[in-house]
C-alpha positions in Angstrom: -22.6 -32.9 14.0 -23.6 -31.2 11.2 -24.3 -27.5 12.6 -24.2 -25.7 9.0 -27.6 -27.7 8.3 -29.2 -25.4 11.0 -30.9 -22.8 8.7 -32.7 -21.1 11.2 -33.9 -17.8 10.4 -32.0 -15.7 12.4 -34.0 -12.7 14.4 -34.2 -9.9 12.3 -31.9 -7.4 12.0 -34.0 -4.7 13.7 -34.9 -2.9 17.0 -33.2 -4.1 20.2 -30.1 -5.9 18.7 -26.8 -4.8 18.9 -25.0 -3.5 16.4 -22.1 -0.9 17.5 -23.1 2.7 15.6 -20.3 5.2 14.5 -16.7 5.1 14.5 -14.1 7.2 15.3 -10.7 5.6 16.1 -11.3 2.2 18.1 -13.9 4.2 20.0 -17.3 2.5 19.6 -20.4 2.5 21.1 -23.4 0.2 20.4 -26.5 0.8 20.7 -29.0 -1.1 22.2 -32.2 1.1 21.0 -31.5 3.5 18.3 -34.1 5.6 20.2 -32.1 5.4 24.0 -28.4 4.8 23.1 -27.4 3.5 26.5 -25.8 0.3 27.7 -25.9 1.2 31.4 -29.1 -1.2 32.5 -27.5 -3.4 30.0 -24.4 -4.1 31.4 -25.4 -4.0 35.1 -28.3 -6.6 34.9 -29.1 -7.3 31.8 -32.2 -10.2 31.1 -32.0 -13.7 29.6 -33.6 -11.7 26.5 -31.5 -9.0 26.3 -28.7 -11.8 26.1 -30.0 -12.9 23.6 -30.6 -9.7 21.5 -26.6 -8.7 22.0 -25.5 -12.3 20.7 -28.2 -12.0 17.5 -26.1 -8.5 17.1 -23.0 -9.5 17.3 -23.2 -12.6 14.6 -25.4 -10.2 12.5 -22.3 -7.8 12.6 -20.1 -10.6 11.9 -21.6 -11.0 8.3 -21.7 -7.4 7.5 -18.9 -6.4 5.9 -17.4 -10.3 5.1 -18.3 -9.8 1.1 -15.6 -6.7 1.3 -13.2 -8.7 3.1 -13.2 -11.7 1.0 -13.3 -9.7 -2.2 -9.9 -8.0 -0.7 -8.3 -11.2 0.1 -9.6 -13.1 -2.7 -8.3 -10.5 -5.5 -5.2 -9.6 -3.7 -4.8 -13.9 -3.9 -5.6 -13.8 -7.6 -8.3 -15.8 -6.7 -10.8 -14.5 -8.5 -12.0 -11.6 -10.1 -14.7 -8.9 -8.5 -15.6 -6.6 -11.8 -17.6 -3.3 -10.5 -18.0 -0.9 -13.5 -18.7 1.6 -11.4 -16.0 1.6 -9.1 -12.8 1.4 -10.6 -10.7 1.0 -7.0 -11.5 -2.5 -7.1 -9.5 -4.2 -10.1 -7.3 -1.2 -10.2 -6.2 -0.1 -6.0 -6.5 -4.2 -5.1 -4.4 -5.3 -8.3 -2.2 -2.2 -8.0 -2.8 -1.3 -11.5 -0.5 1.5 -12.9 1.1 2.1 -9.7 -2.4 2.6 -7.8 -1.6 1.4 -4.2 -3.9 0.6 -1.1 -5.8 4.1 0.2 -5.4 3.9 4.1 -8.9 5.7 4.1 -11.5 4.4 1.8 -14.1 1.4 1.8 -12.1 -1.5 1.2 -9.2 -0.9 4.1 -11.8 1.1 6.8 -15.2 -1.2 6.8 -13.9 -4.8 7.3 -11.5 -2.8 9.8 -14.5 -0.7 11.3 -17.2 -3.7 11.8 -14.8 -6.3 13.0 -14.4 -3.6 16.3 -18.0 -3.0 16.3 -18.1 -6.9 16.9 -15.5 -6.4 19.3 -16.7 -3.9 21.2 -20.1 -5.7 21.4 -18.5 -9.1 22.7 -17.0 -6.5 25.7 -20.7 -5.5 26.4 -21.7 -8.9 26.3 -19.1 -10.2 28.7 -20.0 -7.0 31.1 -23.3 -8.2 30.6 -22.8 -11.8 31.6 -20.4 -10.7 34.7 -23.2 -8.5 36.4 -26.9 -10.1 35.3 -29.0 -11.5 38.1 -31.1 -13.3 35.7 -31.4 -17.1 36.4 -28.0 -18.6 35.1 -26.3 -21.0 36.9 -21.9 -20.1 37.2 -21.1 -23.0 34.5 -23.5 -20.9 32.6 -22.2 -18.0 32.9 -18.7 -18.6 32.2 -19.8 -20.7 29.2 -21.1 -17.7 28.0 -18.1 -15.1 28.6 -15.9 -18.2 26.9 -18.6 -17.4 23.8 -17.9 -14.2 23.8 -14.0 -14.2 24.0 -14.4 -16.7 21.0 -15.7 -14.4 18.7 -13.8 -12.0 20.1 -10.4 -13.5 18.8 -12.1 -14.5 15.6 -13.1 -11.1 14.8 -9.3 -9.7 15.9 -8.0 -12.7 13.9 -9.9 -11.1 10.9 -8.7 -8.0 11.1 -5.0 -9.2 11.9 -5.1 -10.9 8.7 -5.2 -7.7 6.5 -3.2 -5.7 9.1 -0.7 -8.3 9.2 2.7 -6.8 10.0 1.1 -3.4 11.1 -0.1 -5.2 14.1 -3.5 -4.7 16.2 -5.3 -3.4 18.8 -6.4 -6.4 21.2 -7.3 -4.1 24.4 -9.9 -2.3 23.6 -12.0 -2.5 26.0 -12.3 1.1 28.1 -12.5 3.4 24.5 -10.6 6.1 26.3 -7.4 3.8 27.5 -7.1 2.1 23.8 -4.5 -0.1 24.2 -1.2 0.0 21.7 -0.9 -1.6 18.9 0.9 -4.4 18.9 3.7 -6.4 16.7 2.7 -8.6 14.4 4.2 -11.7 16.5 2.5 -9.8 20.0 -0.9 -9.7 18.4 -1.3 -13.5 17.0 0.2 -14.4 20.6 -2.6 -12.2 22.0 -5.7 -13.9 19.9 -4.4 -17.3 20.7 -4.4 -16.7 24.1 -7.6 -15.2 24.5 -8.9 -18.2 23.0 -6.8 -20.3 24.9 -8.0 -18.5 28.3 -11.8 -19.1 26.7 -11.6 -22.7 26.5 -10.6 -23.1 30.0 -14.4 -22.3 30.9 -15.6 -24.5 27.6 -13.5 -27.6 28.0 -15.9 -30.2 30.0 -18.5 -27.3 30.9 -21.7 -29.5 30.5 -24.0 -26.8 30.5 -25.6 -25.0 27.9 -25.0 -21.7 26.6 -27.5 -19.0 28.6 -28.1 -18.2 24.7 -28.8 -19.6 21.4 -26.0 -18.8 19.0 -26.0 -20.0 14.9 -22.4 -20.6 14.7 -22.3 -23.9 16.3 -23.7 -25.9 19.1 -25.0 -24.4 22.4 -23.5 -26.8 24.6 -20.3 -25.7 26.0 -17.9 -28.6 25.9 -19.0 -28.6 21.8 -18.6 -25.1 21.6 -15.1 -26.1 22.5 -14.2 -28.0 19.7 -14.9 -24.6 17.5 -12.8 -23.1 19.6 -10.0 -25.3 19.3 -10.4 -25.4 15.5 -9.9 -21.6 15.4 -6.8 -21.6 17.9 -5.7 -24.6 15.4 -6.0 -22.2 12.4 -3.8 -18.9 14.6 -1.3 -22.2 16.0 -0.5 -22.8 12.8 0.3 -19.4 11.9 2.1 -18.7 14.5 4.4 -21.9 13.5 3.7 -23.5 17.0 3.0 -27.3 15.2 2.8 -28.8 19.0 -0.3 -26.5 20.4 -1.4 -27.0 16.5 -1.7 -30.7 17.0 -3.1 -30.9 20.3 -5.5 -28.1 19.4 -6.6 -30.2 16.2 -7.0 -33.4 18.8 -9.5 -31.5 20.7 -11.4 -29.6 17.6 -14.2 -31.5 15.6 -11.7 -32.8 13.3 -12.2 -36.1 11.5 -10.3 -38.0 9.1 -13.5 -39.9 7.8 -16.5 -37.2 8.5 -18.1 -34.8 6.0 -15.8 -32.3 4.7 -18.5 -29.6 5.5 -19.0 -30.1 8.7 -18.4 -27.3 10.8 -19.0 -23.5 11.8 -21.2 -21.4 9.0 -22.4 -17.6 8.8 -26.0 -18.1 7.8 -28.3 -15.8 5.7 -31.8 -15.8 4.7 -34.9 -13.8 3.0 -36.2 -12.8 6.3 -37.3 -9.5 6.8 -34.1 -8.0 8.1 -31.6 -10.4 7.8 -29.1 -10.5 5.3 -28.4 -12.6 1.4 -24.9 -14.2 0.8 -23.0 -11.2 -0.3 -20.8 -13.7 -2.7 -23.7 -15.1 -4.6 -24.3 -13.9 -8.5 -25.8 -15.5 -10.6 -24.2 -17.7 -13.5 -23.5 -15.9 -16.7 -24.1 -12.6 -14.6 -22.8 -9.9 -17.2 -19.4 -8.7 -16.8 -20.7 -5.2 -15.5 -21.0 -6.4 -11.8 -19.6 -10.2 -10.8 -17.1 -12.3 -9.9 -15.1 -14.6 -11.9 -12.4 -16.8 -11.0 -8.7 -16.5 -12.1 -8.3 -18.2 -15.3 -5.2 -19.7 -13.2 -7.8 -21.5 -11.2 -8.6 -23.6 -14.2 -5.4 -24.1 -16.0 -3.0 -25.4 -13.0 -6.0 -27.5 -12.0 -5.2 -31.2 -11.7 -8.0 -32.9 -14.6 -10.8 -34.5 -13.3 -11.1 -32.8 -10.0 -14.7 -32.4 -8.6 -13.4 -29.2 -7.1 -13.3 -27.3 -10.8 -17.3 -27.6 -10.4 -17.1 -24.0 -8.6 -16.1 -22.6 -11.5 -18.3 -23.4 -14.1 -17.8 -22.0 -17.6 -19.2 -19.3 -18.4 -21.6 -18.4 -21.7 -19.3 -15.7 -22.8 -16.2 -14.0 -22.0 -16.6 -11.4 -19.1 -14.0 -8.8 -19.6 -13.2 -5.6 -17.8 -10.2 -3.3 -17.2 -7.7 -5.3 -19.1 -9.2 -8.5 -17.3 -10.9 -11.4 -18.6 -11.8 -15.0 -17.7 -14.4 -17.7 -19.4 -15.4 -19.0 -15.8 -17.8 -18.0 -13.4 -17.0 -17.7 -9.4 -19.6 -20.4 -7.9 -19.1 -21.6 -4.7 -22.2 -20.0 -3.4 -25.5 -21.6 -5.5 -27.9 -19.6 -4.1 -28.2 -16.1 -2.2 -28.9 -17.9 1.1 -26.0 -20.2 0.7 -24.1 -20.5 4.4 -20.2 -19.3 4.2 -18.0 -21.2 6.2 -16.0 -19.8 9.2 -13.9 -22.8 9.7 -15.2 -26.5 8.5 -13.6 -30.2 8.6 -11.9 -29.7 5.2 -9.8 -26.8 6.4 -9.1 -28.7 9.6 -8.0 -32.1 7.6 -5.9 -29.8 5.3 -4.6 -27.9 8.9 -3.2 -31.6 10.2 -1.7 -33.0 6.7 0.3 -29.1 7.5 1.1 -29.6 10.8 2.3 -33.2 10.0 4.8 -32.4 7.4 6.2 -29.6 9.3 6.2 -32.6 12.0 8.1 -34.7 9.5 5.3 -37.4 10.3 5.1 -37.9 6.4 2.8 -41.0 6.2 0.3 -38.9 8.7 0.6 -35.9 6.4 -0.1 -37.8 3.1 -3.0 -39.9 4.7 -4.7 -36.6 5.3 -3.4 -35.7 2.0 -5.2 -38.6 0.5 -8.2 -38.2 2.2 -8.9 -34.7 0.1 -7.3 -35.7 -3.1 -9.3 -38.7 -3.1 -12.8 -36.5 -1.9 -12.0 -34.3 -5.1 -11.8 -37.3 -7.4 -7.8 -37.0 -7.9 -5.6 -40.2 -7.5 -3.6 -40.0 -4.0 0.0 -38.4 -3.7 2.4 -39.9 -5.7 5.3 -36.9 -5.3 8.3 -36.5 -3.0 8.7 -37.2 0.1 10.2 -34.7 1.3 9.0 -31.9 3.8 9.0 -29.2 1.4 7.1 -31.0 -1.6 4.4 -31.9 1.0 4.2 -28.6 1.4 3.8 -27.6 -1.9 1.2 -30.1 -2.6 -0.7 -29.2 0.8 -0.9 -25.4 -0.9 -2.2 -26.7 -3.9 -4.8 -28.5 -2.0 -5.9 -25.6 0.3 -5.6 -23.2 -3.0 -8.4 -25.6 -4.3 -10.5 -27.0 -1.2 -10.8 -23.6 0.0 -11.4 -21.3 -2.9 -12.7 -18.3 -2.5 -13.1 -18.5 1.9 -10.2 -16.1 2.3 -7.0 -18.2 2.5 -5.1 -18.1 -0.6 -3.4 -14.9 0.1 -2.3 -15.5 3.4 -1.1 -18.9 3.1 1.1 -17.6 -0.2 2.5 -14.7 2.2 2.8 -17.2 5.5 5.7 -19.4 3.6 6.6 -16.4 1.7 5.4 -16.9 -2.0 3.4 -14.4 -3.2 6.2 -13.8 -5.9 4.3 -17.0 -7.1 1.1 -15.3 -7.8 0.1 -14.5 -10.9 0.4 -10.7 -11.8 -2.6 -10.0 -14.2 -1.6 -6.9 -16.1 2.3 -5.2 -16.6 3.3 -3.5 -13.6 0.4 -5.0 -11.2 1.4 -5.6 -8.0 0.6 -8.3 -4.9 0.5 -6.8 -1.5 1.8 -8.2 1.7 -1.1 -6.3 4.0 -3.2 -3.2 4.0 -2.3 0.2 5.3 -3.5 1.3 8.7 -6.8 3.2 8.4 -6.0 6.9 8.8 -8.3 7.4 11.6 -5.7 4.9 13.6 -2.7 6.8 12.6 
């Protein structure tokens, strides 16, 4: 099912939805109406509306600060380019220009940090919510519902794991004045996976609907199951646990011979309100403020592949900082383009991994294939071995998923970020961010 294809506006950022206000450590507390900050009615019988309003909220917050997150990953991946004249932290602190290295307590390391715990925190209300409303839900319902919100939950901890990295995370945050610890890096993967392990126990053959709409994918339960089971493919496989992988990717809406974009999207719109792709520019936008992809991007490219059409070239040079590249960053066409938070592609790419590491090598190269061959490249023809399969899978992510935030972290998950390109003498690569200051 092609859910990306639901372009619905989305209620409008306004009024009674809920988007968690302020910040000071992990301590959050959203606001239902800026007007009457309390959750108490909320959370002891909240309405089939006011359901509603806290899931609009928490997808709304979802999107908010993913442009600074993807920029972060994305340059730290030299995968493109994000030139802001007027702030200089961006090609100089995320490149590590003349020994500039990651501040613990500006924009960059604190707002995707910030707003993936707002999320959090809202997903807690919502599942308080869902545990005491009388409103008319049936139980199937209900736990559906609390399995939505322990989804998110993960993805948004995933998120903020993935700059954190070996620093760890917070997972229990639930009561803001018993914060959990942080955990190890190996504790908190263990953690997301399974919280979404625990939700799909209430999605897996729940055949009723969701007692809300939600834009990330279907509201039927046991479909809402398959999202979940692509997400806890994408943590399996970081955790290296290729068996749960598998079976995970079984039960996901994986498919060898489906569209390549089916799958879950963050939408955007011109409604009043709502919010425009923060990725899209665009072409030939002058070098002042806009992205532009790696000139690496383009020169290890494989001729003739269909996936180069993402970055076009450009009219003129954009330079900035020592920095230049003829090539525009275009995977976004248009300000309301949607941005993927998992898709078919990544899943396909996910099973060709999880094959190799299997040593199932005809499995891996038929998944292989089935990309190569979608990007108008003649199928695999290099060693069969597990660690060229590897190789070549990288390659395939590094182009099938350009600029959606993997680069990076699949280069430091097998330990090769010495292979990324350093742009400038005495630049830098980082393996994570620095806990923000206000967690220290």
């Amino acid at each position: 099912m092609k859910y990306q294809h639901k372009y619905k506006k989305l209620i409008a950022i306004t009024g009674l939805f809920v988007i968690a206000m302020g910040w000071t450590g992990c301590k959050v507390e959203p606001i239902l109406d800026p007007n009457n900050p309390s959750t108490g009615g909320l959370t002891q019988n909240a309405q089939l509306a006011e359901l509603q309003n806290l899931v609009v909220g928490t997808e709304a917050g979802m999107r908010i600060y993913l442009g600074t997150y993807l920029d972060n990953v994305s340059m730290i991946g030299r995968e493109y380019y994000r030139f802001a004249a007027s702030d200089p932290r961006v090609t100089g602190d995320l490149l590590g220009k003349g020994g500039a290295t990651l501040d613990n307590n500006t924009f960059y390391t604190t707002n995707p940090f910030d707003g993936r715990y707002r999320d959090v925190k809202n997903t807690n209300v919502l599942i308080q919510a869902l545990q005491n409303t009388k409103a008319d839900i049936t139980d199937a319902q209900r736990k559906a519902g609390i399995a939505y919100a322990k989804t998110i939950q993960a993805y948004e901890l995933l998120m903020v794991f993935n700059q954190q990295y070996g620093n760890g995370i917070r997972v229990d945050v639930a009561d803001p004045d018993k914060l959990g610890p942080f955990l190890s890096q190996e504790e908190s993967l263990n953690a997301i996976q399974n919280l979404l392990n625990d939700a799909n126990n209430d999605l897996k053959g729940n055949t009723a609907t969701l007692p809300f709409t939600t834009t990330l994918y279907s509201n039927k339960a046991s479909d809402f199951s398959k999202l979940n089971r692509a997400l806890a493919a994408r943590v399996a496989v970081y955790r290296k646990d290729w068996p749960l992988a598998n079976t995970a990717l079984s039960e996901s809406f994986l498919s060898l011979t489906g569209s390549l974009t089916d799958g879950s999207y963050y939408l955007f719109s011109t409604g009043g309100g709502d919010l425009l792709n923060p990725l899209y520019f665009p072409r030939n936008t002058p070098p002042a403020e806009v992205r532009v992809a790696h000139p690496s991007f383009i020169t290890d490219a494989i001729p003739g592949d269909t996936r180069l059409n993402k970055a076009p070239k450009r009219d003129a040079t954009a330079t900035q900082d020592g920095l230049n590249s003829d090539y525009d960053f275009f995977v976004y066409t248009t300000n309301v383009a949607p941005i993927p938070v998992i898709r078919n592609e990544e899943l396909v790419l996910l099973l060709a991994e999880v094959k190799a590491q299997q040593n199932s090598f005809p499995d891996a190269i038929l998944a292989i294939n089935r990309i190569r061959t979608a990007a108008g490249i003649p199928p695999y023809a290099g060693a069969i071995t597990q660690s060229a399969l590897i190789t070549e899978i990288l390659f395939q992510r590094r182009y099938s998923l350009f600029g959606e935030g993997h680069r990076w972290i699949d280069m430091r998950r097998y330990e090769r970020l010495n292979q990324l390109p350093i742009d400038r003498p005495g630049d830098d690569v980082w393996v994570q961010f620095p806990r923000p200051a206000t967690e220290n």
